[in-house]
C-alpha positions in Angstrom: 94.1 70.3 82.6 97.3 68.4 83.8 99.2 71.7 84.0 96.2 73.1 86.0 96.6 69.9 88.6 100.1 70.4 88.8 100.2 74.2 89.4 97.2 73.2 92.1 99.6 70.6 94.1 102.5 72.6 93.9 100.3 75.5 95.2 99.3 73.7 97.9 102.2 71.9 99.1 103.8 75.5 99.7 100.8 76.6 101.4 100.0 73.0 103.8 103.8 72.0 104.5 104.9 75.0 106.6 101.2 74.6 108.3 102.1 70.9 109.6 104.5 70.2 112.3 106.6 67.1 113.3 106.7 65.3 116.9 109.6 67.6 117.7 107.6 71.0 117.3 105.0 69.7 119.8 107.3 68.3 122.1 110.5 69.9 121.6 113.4 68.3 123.0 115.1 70.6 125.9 118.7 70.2 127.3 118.4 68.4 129.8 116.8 65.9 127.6 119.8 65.8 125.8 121.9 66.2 129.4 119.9 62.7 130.5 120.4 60.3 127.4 124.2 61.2 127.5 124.2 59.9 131.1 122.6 57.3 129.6 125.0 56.4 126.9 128.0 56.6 129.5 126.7 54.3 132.1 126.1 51.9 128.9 129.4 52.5 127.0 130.7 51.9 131.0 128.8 48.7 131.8 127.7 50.9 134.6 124.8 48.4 135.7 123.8 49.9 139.2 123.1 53.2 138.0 121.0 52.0 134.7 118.9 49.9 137.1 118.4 52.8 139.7 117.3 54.9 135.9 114.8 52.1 135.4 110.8 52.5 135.7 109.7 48.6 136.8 108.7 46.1 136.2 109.7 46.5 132.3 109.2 43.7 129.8 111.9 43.1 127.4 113.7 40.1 125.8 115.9 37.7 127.9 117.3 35.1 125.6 114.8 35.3 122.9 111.9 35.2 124.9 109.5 38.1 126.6 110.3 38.7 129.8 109.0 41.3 132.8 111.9 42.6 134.3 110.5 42.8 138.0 113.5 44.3 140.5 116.9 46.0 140.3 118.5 42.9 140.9 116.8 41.3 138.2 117.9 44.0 135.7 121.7 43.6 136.7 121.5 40.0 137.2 120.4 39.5 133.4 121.9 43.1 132.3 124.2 41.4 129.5 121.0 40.0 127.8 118.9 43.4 128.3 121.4 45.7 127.1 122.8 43.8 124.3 124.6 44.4 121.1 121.8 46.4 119.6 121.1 48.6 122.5 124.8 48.9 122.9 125.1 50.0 119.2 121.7 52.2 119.4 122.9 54.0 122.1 126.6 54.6 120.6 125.1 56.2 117.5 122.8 58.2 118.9 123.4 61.8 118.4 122.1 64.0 121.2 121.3 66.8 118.6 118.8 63.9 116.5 116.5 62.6 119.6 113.2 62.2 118.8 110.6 62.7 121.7 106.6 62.5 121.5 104.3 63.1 124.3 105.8 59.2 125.6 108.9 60.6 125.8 112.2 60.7 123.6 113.7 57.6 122.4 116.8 56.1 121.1 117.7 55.1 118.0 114.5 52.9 116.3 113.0 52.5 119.8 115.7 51.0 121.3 115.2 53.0 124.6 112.5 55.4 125.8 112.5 57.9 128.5 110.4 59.8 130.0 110.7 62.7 132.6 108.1 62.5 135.2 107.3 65.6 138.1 106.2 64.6 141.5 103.4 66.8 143.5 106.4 69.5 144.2 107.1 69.7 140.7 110.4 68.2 141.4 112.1 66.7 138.0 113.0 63.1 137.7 114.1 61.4 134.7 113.5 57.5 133.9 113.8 54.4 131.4 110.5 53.0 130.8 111.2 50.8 128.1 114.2 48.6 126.1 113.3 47.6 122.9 116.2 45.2 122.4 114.8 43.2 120.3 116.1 44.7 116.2 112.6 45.1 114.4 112.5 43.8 110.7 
């Protein structure tokens, strides 16, 4: 009987698996996915504040200084950009590999949800990438 359950599950693990697909398979990620977080990245790595805010989808909440916050402007995001993009965002970004991005029908995202984007069309069908959301906050 037990060899009969285990032949069964083996049987059927060859047969389901290849029958399920991940996140990726719906919603593959394309190259200029990958062309958009490496903008990304650099303007980070570079402190490059003016373009990350002109990237941003507003308002956004996130954490200033520990607590929630709804990031409302541009000028908000720069003026508290060292508490938004901090250490962990910093790091998630860093370590990202282009090649590894997971996306979903959300969007793709960095890291453990560090950042997700999204990219939208308008009415044209004109392309335009954005940030919608900084999870810089580590989870536990």
């Amino acid at each position: 009987m037990k060899k009969t359950i285990a032949i069964f599950t083996v049987l059927f693990a060859l047969i389901i698996a290849p029958l399920q697909s991940s996140a990726s398979d719906i919603d593959p990620v394309t190259n200029a996915d990958r062309a958009y977080f490496i903008s990304v990245r650099e303007a980070i790595m570079k402190n490059d504040k003016k373009w990350l805010a002109d990237q941003m989808s507003l308002p956004m909440e996130c954490y200033v200084k520990g607590k929630k916050t709804t990031i409302e402007s541009k000028e908000q995001f720069i003026q508290q950009y060292n508490e938004i993009i901090n250490e962990y965002v910093r790091a998630s970004a860093r370590e990202q590999n282009e090649d590894d991005l997971f996306k979903n029908s959300q969007g793709f995202m960095v890291g453990k949800g560090a950042i997700w984007m999204v990219q939208t069309y308008d009415d044209e069908q004109n392309s335009k990438y954005y940030i919608y959301k900084i999870n810089n906050k580590p989870r536990k």
